[in-house]
C-alpha positions as CSV (number, residue, x, y, z in Angstrom):
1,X,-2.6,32.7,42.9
2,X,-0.1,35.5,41.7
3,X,2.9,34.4,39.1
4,X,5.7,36.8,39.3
5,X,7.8,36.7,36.0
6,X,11.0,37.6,35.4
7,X,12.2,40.4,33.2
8,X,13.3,38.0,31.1
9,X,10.1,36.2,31.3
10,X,8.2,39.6,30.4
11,X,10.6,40.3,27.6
12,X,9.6,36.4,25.9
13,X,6.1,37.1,26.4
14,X,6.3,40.3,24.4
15,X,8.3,38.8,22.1
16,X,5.7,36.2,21.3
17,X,2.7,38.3,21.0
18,X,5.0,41.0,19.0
19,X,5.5,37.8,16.4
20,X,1.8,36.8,17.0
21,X,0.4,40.2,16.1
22,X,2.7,40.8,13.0
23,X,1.3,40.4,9.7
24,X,3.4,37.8,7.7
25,X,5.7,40.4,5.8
26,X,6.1,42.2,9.2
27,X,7.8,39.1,10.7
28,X,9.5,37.5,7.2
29,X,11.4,41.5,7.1
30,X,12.5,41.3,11.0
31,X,13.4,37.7,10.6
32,X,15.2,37.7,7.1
33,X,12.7,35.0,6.0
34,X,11.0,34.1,3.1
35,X,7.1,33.9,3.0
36,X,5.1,32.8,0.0
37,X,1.7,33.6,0.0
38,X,0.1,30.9,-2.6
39,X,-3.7,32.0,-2.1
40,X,-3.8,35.4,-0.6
41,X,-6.7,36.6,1.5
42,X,-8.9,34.9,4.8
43,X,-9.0,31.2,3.6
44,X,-5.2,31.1,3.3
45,X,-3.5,28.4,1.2
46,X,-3.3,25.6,4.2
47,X,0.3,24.4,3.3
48,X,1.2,20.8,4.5
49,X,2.9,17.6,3.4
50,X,6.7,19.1,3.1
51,X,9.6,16.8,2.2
52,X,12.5,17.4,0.2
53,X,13.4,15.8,-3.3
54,X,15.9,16.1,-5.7
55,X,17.1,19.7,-4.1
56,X,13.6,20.9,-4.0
57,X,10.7,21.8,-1.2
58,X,7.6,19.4,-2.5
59,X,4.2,20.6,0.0
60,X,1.1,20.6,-1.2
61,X,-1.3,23.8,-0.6
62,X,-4.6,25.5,-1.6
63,X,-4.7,27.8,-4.8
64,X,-6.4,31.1,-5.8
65,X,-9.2,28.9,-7.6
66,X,-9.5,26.8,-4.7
67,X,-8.0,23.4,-6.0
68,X,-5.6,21.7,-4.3
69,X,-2.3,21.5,-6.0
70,X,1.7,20.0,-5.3
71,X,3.8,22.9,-5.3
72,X,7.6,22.6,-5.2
73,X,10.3,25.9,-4.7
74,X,14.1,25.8,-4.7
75,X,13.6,28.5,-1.9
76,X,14.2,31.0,-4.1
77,X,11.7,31.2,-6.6
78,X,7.6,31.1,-6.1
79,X,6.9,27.7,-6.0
80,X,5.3,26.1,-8.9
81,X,2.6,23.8,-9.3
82,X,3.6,20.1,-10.3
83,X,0.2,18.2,-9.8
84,X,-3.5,19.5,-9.3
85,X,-5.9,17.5,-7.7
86,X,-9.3,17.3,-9.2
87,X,-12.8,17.7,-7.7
88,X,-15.4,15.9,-8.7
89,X,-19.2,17.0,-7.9
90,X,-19.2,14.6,-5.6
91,X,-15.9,15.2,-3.8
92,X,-15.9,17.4,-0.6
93,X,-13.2,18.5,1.8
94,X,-9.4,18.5,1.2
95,X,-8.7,15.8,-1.8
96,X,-4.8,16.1,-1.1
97,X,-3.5,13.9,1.4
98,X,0.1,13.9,2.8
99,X,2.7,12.3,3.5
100,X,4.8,12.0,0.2
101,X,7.4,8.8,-0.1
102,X,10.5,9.1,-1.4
103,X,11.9,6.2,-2.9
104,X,15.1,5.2,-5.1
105,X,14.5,8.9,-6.4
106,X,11.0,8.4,-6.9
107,X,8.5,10.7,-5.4
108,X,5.4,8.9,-4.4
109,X,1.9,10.3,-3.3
110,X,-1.6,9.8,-3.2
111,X,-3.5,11.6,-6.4
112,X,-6.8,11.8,-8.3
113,X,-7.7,12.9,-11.7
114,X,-11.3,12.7,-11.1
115,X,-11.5,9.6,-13.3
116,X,-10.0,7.1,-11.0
117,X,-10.4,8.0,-7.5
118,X,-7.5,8.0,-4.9
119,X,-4.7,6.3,-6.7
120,X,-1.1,5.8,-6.3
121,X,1.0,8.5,-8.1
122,X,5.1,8.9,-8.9
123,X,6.4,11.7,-9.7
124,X,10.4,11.5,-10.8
125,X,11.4,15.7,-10.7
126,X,11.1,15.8,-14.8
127,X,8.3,14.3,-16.4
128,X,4.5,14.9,-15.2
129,X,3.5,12.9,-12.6
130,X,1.6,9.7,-13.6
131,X,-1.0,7.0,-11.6
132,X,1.2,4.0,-11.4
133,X,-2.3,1.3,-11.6
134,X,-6.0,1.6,-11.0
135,X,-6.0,-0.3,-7.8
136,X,-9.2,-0.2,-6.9
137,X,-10.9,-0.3,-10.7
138,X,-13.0,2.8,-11.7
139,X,-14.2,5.8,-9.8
140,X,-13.5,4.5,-6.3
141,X,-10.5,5.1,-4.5
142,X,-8.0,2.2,-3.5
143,X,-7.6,3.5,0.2
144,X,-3.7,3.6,-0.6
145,X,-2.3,4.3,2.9
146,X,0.6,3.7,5.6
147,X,3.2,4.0,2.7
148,X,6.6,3.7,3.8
149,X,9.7,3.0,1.7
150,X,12.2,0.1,2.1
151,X,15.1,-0.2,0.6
152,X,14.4,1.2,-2.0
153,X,10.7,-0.3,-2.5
154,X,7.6,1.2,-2.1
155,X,5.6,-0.6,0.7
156,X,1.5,0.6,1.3
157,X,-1.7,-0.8,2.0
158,X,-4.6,-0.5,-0.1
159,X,-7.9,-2.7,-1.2
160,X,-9.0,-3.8,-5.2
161,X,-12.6,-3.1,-3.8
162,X,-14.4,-0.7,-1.7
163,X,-15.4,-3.5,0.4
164,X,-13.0,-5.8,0.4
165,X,-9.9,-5.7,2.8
166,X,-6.9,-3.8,2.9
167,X,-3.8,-5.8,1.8
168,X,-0.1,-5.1,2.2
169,X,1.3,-4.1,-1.4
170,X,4.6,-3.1,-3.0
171,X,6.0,-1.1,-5.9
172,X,9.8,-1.1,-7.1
173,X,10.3,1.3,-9.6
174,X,13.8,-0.5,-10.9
175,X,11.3,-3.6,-12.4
């Protein structure tokens, strides 16, 4: 089977694999954008995660060390690092889970200082970012998940044991 394309067909397919070939500065210079190259080099900086808060871009990305951080950027400045995720020894894979929650001007998300496991986290834009209760005592994570904000009001799911079920919870920051 033969597929004629149009010269305008022709012209998109170069246009893609021009863009496909280009190194990132080649295509930010064409395309008047701005690229930010957090960990430089073959293993990249896997950005994900991106919501806005409080006028800022909040993703969280791969260092040059390798740990996992929450970067925010007006879009003009590099972005800077508001939370880093720890590794334990026994920790493997990506520790950084998205999505954020924004909620009554709260910025919620899923953290772990290596002495806790996967906790819930707020951050409000000033003040470091702080785990709002052990869930799930110790070093085992609470399985926070599904979090979604209400009216205000942080709703999630999460267990108080490792093998015990998930429940529905909620956090509002104004008690």
């Amino acid at each position: 089977m033969f597929v004629h394309y149009t010269s305008a067909m022709q012209n998109f397919i170069k246009y893609l694999i021009a863009i496909c070939c280009m190194l990132p500065d080649q295509v930010a210079a064409q395309y008047k954008l701005t690229v930010y190259d957090i960990n430089a080099g073959p293993k990249g900086s896997s950005p994900r995660g991106f919501v806005a808060f409080q006028n800022q871009l909040y993703f969280i990305a791969t260092d040059s060390i390798n740990h996992e951080c929450i970067f925010r950027t007006d879009g003009n400045a590099f972005p800077e690092v508001v939370y880093k995720y720890t590794k334990t020894p026994s920790s493997s894979g990506r520790q950084a889970s998205a999505p954020f929650v924004v909620a009554d001007n709260i910025l919620y998300f899923i953290g772990d200082d290596g002495l806790h496991g996967r906790e819930l986290y707020s951050y409000d834009g000033q003040n470091p970012a702080k785990m709002l209760a052990d869930i799930c005592p110790g070093t085992a994570s609470s399985g926070v998940s599904y979090m979604t904000q209400y009216k205000g009001v942080l709703y999630f799911r999460a267990f108080t044991h490792p093998d015990s079920n998930y429940c529905i919870w909620s956090y509002d920051a104004k008690y």
